[in-house]
C-alpha positions in Angstrom: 115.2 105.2 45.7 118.2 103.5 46.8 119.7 103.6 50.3 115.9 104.0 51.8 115.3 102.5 55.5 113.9 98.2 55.1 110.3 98.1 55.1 109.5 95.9 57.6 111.4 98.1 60.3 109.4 101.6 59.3 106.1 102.8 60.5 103.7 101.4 58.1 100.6 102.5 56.5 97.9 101.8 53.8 96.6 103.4 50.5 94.1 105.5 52.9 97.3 107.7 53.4 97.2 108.7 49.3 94.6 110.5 47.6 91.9 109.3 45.9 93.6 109.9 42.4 96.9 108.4 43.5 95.3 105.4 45.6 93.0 104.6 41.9 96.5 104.8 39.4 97.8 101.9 41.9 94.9 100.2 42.0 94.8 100.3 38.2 97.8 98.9 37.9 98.2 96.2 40.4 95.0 94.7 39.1 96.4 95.1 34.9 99.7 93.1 36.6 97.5 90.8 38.2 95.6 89.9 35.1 98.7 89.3 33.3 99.8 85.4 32.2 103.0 85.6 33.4 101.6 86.9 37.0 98.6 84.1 37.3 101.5 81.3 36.1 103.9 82.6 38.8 101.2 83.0 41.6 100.2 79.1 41.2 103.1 77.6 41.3 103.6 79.4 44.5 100.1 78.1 45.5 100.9 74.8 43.8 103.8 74.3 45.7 106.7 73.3 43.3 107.3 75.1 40.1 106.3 73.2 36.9 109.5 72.2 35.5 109.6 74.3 32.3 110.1 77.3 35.1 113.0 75.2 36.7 114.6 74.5 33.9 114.3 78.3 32.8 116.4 79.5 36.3 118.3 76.0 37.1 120.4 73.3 36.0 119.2 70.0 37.0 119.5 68.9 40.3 119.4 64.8 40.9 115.8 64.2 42.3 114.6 68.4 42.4 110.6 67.7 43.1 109.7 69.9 40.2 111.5 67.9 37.0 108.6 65.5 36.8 106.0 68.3 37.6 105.1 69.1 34.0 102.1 70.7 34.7 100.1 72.8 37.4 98.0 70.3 39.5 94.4 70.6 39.0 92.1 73.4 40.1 95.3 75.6 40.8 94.8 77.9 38.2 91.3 78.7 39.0 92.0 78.9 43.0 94.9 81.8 41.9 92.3 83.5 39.9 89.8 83.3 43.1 92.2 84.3 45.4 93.5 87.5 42.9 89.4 88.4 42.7 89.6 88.5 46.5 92.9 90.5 47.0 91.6 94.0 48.5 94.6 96.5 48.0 94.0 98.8 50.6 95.1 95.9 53.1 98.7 96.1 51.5 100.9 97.7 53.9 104.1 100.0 53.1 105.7 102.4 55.0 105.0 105.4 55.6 108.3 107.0 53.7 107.0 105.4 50.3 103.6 106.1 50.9 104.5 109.9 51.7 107.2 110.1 48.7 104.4 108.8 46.2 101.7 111.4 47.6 103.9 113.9 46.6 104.5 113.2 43.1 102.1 114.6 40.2 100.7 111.9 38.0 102.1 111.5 34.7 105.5 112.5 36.4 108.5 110.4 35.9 108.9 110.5 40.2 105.2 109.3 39.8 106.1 106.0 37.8 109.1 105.1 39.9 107.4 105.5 42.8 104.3 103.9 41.6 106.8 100.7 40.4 108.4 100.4 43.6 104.7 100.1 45.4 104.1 97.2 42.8 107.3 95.5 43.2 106.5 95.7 47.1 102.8 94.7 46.7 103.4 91.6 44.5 106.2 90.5 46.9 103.7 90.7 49.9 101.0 88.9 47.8 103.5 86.3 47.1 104.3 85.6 50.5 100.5 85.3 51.3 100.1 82.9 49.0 103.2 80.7 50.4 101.7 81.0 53.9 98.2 80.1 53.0 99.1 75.9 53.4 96.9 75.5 50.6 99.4 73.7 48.8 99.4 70.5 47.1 103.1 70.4 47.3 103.8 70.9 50.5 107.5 72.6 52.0 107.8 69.3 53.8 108.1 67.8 50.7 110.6 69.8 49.6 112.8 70.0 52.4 112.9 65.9 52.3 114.5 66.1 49.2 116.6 69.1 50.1 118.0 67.6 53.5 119.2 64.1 51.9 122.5 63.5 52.4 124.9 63.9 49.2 128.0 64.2 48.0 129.3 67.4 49.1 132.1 67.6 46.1 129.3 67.5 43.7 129.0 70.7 41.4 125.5 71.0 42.3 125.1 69.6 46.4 123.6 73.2 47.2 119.7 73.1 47.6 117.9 76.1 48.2 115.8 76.7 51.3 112.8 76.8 49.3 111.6 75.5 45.3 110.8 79.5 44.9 114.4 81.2 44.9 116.3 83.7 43.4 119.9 82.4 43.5 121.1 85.8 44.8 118.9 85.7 47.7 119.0 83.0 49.8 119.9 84.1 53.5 116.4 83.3 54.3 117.1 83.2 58.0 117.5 87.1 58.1 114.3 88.1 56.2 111.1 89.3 57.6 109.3 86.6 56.8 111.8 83.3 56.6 111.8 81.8 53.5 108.4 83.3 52.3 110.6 86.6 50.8 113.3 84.5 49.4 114.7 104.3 43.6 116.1 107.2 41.5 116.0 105.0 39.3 115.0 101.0 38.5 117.2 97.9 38.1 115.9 94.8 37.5 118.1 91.5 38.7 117.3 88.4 36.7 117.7 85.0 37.7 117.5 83.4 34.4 120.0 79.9 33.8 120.7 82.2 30.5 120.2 85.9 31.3 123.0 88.1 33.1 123.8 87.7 36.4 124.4 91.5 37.0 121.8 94.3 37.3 120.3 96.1 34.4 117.7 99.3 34.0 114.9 99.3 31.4 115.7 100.5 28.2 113.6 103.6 27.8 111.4 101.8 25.2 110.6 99.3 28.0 109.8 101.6 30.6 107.5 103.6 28.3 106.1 100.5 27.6 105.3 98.7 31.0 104.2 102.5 31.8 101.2 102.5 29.5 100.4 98.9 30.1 99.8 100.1 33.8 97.8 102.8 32.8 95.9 101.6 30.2 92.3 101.6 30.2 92.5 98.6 28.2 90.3 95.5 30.1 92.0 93.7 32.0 93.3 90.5 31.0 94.3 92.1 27.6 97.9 91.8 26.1 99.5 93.3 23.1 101.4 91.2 20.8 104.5 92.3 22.2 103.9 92.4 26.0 105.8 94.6 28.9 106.2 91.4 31.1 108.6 90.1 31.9 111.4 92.7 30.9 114.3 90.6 29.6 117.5 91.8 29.2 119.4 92.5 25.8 122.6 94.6 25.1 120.5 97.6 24.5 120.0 97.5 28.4 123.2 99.5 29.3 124.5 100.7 32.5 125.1 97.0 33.9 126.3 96.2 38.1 128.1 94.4 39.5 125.2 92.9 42.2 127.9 92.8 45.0 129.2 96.0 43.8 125.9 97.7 43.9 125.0 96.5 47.3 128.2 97.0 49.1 129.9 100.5 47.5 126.5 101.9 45.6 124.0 101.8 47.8 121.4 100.2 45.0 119.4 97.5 46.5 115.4 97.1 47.5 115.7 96.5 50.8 119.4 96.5 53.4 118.3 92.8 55.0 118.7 91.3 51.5 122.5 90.9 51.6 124.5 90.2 54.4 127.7 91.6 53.9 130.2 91.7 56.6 131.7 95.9 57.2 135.2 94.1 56.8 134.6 92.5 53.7 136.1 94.8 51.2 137.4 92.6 48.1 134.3 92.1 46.1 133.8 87.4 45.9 135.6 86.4 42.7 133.6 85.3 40.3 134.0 83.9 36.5 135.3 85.0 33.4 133.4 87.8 32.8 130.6 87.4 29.8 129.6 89.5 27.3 125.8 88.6 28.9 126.4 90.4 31.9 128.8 93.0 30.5 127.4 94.1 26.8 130.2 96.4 26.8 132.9 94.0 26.3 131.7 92.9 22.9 132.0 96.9 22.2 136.0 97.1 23.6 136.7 94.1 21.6 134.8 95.3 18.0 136.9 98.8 18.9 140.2 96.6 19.3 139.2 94.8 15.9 138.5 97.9 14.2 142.2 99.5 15.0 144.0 96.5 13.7 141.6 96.4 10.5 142.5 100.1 10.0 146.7 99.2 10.7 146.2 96.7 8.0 144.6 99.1 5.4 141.3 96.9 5.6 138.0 98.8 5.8 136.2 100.0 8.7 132.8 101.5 9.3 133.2 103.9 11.2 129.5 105.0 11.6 129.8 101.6 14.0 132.7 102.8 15.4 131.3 105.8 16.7 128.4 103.6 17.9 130.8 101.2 19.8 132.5 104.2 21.6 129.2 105.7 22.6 128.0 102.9 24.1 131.5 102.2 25.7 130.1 105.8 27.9 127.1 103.9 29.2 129.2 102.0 31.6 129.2 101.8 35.4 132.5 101.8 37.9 131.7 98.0 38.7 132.1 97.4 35.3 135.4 95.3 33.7 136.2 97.4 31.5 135.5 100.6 33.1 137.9 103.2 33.0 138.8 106.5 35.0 140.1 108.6 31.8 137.2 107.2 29.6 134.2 110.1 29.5 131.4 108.2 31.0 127.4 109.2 30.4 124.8 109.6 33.5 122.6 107.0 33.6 119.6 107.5 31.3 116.2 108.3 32.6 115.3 104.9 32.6 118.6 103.5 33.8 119.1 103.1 42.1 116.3 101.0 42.9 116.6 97.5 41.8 113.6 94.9 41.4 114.4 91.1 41.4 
């Protein structure tokens, strides 16, 4: 899935190009993600205008003045002018192009080239229903209002004098100027790239658990609306989710991203932008090298050492990827698992 041709510059077509089978399994699940909280929460803030603050607070530090610290709550009516607007949404008027639309015809159902492709149509579809929603001018908070907080003048030498282009952001994404459409859009296999305050900063596949998971939520005949106790969305990241990159890295020497206008990366930039001390929240693996590093000394010093954990430690050490610190040419590495490049923000 990785390396395929941006979107927005392909012919494009509609679910009239799919059979009748493939066209209903999309349908299902667009509709099941729809329904979900998480979905109807995200979608009316967008409508809203300004995230309610307990989602700025979950992706940002606070910013003097940011509109959305004193929005505590949706403003009235939003809610219920989402769920009118989702009960409108016809899915044959999504457009993708052709390539995808072609590349998921050919799959069989039930196939894992059928969920990957069917993921990648979602990921597209709730990105263009997102951007709908931002161009509607429905909102109560409008982007005037955020851009006069964002274009005060400030202290440049502050920590936190950058302001995004727009409230809805992911921090790794923000070169809004070269996107299809402005700031409204600020796969063998999936990645996922959080923008949690707290979660990693690199990207991460489902574990296989997960992706079974959000695959028979998609296909479930459940009614809609319905949730499990422990639901597929959103898919956090924990150090079970192995096979970790570097975003730069990915983009720039892996060819893993969703679409090529997302970064811009210049052809003579070669040196990768330095970055912090690497964390044992992006890189899962470290906490393995160091427990390994532990383990030797404890067994120098005649102390015990379990090595059923050991042998844990060092297979996990396998499930590493070249952009990873503590990657090594001589170390046997593991392909990446079948749910471990095309990579969803």
């Amino acid at each position: 899935m990785a390396g395929e041709e941006d979107t927005f510059a392909s012919p494009q077509g509609n679910l009239d190009d799919v059979d009748e089978e493939h066209r209903n399994s999309f349908i299902k699940a667009l509709l099941r993600i729809l329904h979900t909280e998480i979905a109807e929460l995200t979608y009316s803030e967008i409508l809203d205008g300004i995230p309610t603050s307990a989602s700025y607070f979950d992706f940002y530090y606070q910013q003097e003045g940011h509109p959305a610290i004193s929005h505590t709550e949706l403003c009235p009516d939003v809610l219920d002018r989402t769920r009118q607007l989702r009960d409108q949404i016809n899915p044959t008027t999504l457009h993708f192009s052709s390539s995808l639309l072609l590349s998921f015809q050919a799959t069989l159902l039930g196939t894992r080239g059928f969920s990957l492709r069917l993921i990648e149509l979602l990921a597209v579809s709730c990105h263009q229903i997102a951007v709908h929603l931002f161009q509607l001018q429905e909102s109560r908070h409008t982007q005037e209002e955020y851009e006069r907080w964002r274009d005060e003048p400030r202290d440049r030498n502050r920590w936190d004098w950058y302001r995004a282009p727009t409230a809805f952001c992911h921090r790794s994404y923000l070169a809004s100027e070269q996107y299809p459409n402005g700031i409204a859009d600020v796969c063998k296999e999936v990645y996922l790239h959080s923008s949690l305050r707290n979660g990693p900063q690199t990207l991460y596949p489902p574990t296989p658990l997960q992706f079974d998971n959000l695959m028979r939520f998609l296909l479930s005949e459940a009614e809609l609306g319905y949730m499990t106790s422990n639901p597929p969305l959103p898919i956090l990241a924990s150090a079970d989710n192995r096979w970790r990159w570097d975003a730069w890295e990915a983009f720039s020497r892996f060819h893993i991203f969703r679409d090529r206008y997302e970064q811009r990366i210049k052809p003579t930039t070669t040196t990768k932008p330095r970055k912090n001390c690497p964390s044992v929240t992006d890189w899962p693996e470290i906490a393995d090298q160091l427990f390994l590093i532990n383990a030797m000394y404890d067994r120098q010093a005649g102390k015990p050492v379990n090595e059923n954990e050991v042998m844990a430690a060092k297979e996990r050490l396998c499930q590493i990827t070249p952009s990873s610190p503590v990657w090594n040419d001589d170390w046997p590495q593991q392909e990446p698992g079948p749910a471990g490049g095309r990579k969803e923000a």
